[in-house]
C-alpha positions as CSV (number, residue, x, y, z in Angstrom):
1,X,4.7,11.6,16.6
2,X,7.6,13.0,15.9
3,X,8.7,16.7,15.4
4,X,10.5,18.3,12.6
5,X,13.3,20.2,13.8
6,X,13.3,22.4,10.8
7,X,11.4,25.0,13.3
8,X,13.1,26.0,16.7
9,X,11.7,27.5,19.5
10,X,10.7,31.0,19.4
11,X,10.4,31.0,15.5
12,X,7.0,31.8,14.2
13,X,6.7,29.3,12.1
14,X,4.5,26.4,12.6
15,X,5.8,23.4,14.1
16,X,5.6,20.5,11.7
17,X,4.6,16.9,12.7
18,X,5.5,14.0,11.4
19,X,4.0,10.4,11.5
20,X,7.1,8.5,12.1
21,X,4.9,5.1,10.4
22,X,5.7,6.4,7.2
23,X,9.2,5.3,5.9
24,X,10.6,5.3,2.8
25,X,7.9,6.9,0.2
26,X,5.2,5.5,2.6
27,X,5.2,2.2,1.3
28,X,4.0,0.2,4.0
29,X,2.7,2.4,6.8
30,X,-0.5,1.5,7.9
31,X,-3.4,3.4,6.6
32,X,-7.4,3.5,6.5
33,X,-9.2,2.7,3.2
34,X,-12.5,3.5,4.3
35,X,-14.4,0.7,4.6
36,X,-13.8,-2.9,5.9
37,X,-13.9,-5.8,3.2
38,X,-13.5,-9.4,3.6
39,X,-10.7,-11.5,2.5
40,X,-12.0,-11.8,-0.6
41,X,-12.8,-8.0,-1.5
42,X,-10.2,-5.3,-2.3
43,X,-10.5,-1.8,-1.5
44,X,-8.5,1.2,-2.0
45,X,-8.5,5.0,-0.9
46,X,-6.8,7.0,-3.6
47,X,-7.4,10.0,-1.2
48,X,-5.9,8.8,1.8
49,X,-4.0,12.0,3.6
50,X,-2.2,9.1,5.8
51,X,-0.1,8.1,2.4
52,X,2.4,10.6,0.1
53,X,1.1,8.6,-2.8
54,X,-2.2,9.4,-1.6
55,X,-2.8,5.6,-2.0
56,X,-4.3,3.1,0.5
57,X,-5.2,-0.1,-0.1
58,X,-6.0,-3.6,0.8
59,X,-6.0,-6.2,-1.8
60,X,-8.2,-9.5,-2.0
61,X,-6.0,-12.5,-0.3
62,X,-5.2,-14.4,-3.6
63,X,-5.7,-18.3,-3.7
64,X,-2.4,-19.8,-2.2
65,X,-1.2,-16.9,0.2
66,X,0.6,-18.1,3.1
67,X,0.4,-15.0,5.6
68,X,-3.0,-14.8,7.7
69,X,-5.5,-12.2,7.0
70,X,-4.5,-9.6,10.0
71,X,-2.3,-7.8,7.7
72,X,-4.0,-4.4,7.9
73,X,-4.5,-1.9,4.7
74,X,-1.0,0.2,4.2
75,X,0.3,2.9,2.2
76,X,1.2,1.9,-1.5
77,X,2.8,3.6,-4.5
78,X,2.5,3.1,-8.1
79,X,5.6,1.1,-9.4
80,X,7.4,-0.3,-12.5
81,X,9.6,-3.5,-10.8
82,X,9.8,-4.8,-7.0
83,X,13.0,-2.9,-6.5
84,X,10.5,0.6,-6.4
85,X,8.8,-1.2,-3.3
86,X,11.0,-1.1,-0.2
87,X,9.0,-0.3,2.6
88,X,8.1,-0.8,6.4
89,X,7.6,-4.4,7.3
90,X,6.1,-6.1,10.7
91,X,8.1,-5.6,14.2
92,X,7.3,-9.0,14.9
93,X,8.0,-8.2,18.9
94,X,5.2,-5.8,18.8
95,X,1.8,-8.1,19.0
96,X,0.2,-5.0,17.8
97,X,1.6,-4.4,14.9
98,X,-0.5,-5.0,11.7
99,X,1.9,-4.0,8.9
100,X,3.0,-6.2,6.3
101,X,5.4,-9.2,7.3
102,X,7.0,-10.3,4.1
103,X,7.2,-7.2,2.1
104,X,6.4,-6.0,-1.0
105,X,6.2,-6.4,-5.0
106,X,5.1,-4.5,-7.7
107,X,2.2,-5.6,-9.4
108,X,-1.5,-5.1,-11.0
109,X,-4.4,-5.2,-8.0
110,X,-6.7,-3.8,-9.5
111,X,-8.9,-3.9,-13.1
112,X,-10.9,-1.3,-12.6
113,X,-11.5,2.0,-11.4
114,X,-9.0,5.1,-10.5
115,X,-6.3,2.4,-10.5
116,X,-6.8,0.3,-13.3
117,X,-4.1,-1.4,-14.5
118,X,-1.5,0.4,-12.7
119,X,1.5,-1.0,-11.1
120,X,1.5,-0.8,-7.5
121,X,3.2,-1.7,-4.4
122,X,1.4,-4.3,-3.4
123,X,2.1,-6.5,0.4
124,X,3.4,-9.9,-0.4
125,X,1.3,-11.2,2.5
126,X,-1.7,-11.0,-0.2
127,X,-0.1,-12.3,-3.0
128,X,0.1,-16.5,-3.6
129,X,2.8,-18.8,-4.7
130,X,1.9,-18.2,-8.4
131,X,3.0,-14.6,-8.2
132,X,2.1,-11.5,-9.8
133,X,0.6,-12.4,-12.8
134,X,-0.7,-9.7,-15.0
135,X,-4.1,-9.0,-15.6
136,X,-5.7,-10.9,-18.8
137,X,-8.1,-7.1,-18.8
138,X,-4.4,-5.5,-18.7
139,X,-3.1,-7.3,-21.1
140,X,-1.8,-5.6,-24.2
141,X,-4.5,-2.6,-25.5
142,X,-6.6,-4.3,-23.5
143,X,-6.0,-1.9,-20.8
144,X,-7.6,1.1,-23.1
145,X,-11.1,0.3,-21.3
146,X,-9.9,1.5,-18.0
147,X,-11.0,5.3,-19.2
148,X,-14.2,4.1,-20.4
């Protein structure tokens, strides 16, 4: 942890921490979505205090991704094009390290729900050679049903 030298010794004011694993708007950092899914599952936290965005998540592998499945859930952000998505990536010398290791893109992850149809910062470790598609249930005014 680091501290934030906003406060100097012998002011009263509290001494504010900082996760250093956060990075630019969060993206990235790793993160705890509540519950453990398989490859297969997506899950998101839109609570997480871990995140600025409040927003952890860990999307289903798609068919065709070429990272393996220890990629751990990490901090996202809602997005409008890749270039909102630079974030923390892998330290590939640290064995521990879960975080993404090919960075991020912006796309749909999720149909329904709190984020339904929102663009997010998504790991590219999850996503397949096809890409980003979006969403046929985002498609157009299709995406109205998300509030219903």
């Amino acid at each position: 942890m680091a501290v934030d030298d906003a406060a100097t010794p012998g002011d009263d004011a509290p001494v504010i921490v900082r996760n250093p694993d956060t990075g630019p708007g969060g993206v990235g950092a790793t993160c705890d979505p509540l519950a453990i899914v398989g490859p297969g599952q997506s899950i998101y936290n839109a609570e997480s205090l871990e995140c600025p965005s409040r927003i952890c998540l860990k999307p289903a592998v798609q068919p065709g991704a070429s990272a393996t499945t220890e990629t751990s859930a990490f901090c996202s952000a809602t997005c409008a094009q890749d270039s909102d998505c630079a974030g923390q990536i892998r330290d590939s010398s640290n064995p521990l390290d879960t975080r993404c290791q090919t960075g991020f893109a912006c796309g749909i992850a999720f149909v329904k729900g709190k984020l339904c149809c929102q663009g997010l910062c998504l790991c590219k470790d999850f996503i397949g050679s096809a890409g980003l598609p979006t969403p046929i249930a985002c498609q157009g005014d299709a995406a109205l049903t998300c509030n219903q």
